[in-house]
Residue, then its C-alpha position, 0 to 999 in steps of 0.5 A: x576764661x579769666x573770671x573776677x569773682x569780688x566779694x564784700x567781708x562782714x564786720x566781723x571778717x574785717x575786725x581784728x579780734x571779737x568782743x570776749x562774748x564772742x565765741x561762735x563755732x558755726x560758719x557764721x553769716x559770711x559771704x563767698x571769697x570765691x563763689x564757685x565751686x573751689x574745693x580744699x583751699x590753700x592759700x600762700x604769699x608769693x614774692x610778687x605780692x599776689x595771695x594765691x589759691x590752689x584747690x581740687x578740680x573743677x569742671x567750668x564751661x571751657x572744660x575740666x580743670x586739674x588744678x585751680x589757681x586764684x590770685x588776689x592781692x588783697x584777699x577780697x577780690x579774686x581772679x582765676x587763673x585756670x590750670x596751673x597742672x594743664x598736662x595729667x602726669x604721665x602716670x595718672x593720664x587717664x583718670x580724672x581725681x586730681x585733690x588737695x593741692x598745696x604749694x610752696x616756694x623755695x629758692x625761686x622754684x614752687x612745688x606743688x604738692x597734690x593727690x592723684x589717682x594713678x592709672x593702674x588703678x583702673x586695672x587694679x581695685x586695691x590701688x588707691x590715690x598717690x601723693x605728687x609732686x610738680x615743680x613750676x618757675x611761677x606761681x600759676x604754674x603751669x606746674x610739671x609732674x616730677x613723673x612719678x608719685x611720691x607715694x601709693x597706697x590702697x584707697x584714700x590714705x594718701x590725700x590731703x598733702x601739706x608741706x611745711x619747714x619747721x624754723x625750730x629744726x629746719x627740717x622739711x616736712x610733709x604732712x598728709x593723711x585720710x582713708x580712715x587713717x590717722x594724720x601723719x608726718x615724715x621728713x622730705x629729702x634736701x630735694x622736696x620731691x622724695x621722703x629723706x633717706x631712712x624717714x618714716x611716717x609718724x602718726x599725729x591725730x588718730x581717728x575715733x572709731x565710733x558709730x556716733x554720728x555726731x562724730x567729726x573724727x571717724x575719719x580725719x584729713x585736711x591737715x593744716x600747720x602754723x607756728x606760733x609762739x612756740x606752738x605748732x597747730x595742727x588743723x585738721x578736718x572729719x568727718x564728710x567732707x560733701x553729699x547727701x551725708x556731709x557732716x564736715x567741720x574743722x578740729x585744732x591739736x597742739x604741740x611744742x614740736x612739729x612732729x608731735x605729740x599732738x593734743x586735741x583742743x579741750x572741749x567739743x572734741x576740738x571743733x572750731x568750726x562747723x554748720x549753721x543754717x546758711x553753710x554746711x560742711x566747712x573744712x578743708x582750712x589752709x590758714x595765712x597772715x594778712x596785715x597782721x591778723x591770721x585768717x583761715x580759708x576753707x570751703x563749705x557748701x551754700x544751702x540754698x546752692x548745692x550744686x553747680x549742675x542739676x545733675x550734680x550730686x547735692x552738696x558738691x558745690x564747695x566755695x571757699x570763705x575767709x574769716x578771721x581767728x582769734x587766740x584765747x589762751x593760746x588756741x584760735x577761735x572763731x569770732 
């Protein structure tokens, strides 16, 4: 069922930059984009003019969703548009983790790019979640499985995929990367359904190994890259992303090269976004361009609705907000 969710943005949201007072790192007092649950999302431009958002599954009334779709022409006002991976894979058709899906466009074909766990991982515990890919002819989808996965490991390692061109080399590259492993890179073959011949994985963003439990970065995922001005920013988040323990925020790394080195943002191990009183555990960004100012979309948790089911675990229920960056001295910010 087709659902309109429209939201109203906070002066802030609709400011193109904040005063220089102005450096806030909580979720702020914002309101939903899309009030639902909508975990991990990435949002894109496609060439029919329409902003769309894909984030992990999600159960509604007319059953579960592998992969959601939104559309929305101006960011504001969202529509859902159900399941853009309507078939399993043939290779993960009996289990029911489809995560963290990032699409992209190129030569009129979209690829989707998302986690799986495979079916012999029922059978086999030391099998973990798989990388995929899925290829559509529009936005929406319904996008196919290329019929295998891209690549597997043990446990969660393999999550979170981003893909991203590199204007500076032209170079495809995907970025991935959780478990309590470190956030990596490795180029994709001419084809973007495979590694290229002879790539390997570059670490990027190591995890801090510490009991602290004010650390975001005991485990890091979610990467998200931009270019600008000549840097390339490389979002990540740490260190729950949800229930009874969720401690989740946004952290930001630069470098002059898409594969690195990376260094951390200066100060509060480079957070720029995390809980106040109203939203907790925001992360998971994808980051977009709107008439002219770079936005960042993420999902956190309403405290005063947790759930969407009584029965569900308390802080699973992830909607996705929009707000604005500001750059000072060549890193974003939150206003």
């Amino acid at each position: 069922m087709i659902k309109w969710i429209a939201r109203v943005w906070l002066v802030g949201l609709l400011a193109a930059c904040a005063g220089p007072q102005a450096h806030a790192r909580s979720a702020g007092a914002e309101v939903a984009a899309i009030d639902a649950d909508f975990p991990d999302p990435a949002v894109t431009r496609a060439s029919d003019g329409y902003y769309y958002a894909y984030a992990t599954q999600s159960v509604r009334q007319t059953g579960t969703i592998n992969i959601q779709v939104a559309r929305s022409r101006n960011l504001v006002a969202w529509q859902q548009l159900g399941n853009a991976l309507p078939a399993k894979p043939r290779w993960a058709s009996r289990t029911q983790e489809f995560w963290a899906p990032h699409v992209t466009a190129h030569d009129g074909r979209y690829f989707l790019y998302y986690s799986a766990k495979p079916d012999a991982a029922l059978d086999d515990p030391k099998r973990g979640l798989c990388l995929a890919v899925a290829t559509a002819m529009r936005p929406e989808g319904p996008f196919a499985d290329m019929g295998h996965p891209l690549v597997c490991g043990e446990g969660f390692v393999n999550i979170d995929p981003m893909a991203f061109d590199d204007p500076a080399t032209g170079r495809r590259l995907l970025y991935w990367g959780s478990g309590f492993g470190p956030i990596k890179v490795q180029e994709l073959a001419a084809d973007r359904l495979s590694f290229a011949p002879g790539s390997a994985p570059v670490d990027l963003v190591e995890v801090v190994k510490t009991d602290d439990p004010a650390n975001y970065r005991r485990l890091v995922e979610g990467a998200w890259v931009m270019r600008r001005a000549g840097w390339y920013y490389l979002f990540f988040s740490g260190d729950n992303c949800c229930g009874p323990q969720a401690h989740y925020a946004v952290m930001v790394a630069r470098s002059r090269s898409a594969i690195g080195p990376f260094v951390v943002k200066p100060g509060h191990g480079g957070v720029i976004l995390e809980a106040d009183s109203h939203w907790i555990a925001p992360g998971h960004n994808s980051t977009i361009r709107h008439r002219g100012i770079d936005r960042i979309v993420y999902h956190a948790v309403d405290v005063n609705r947790s759930r969407t089911q009584e029965s569900d675990d308390v802080n699973a229920r992830r909607v996705m907000l929009i707000r604005n960056l500001v750059w000072r001295g060549g890193w974003p910010e939150l206003p």
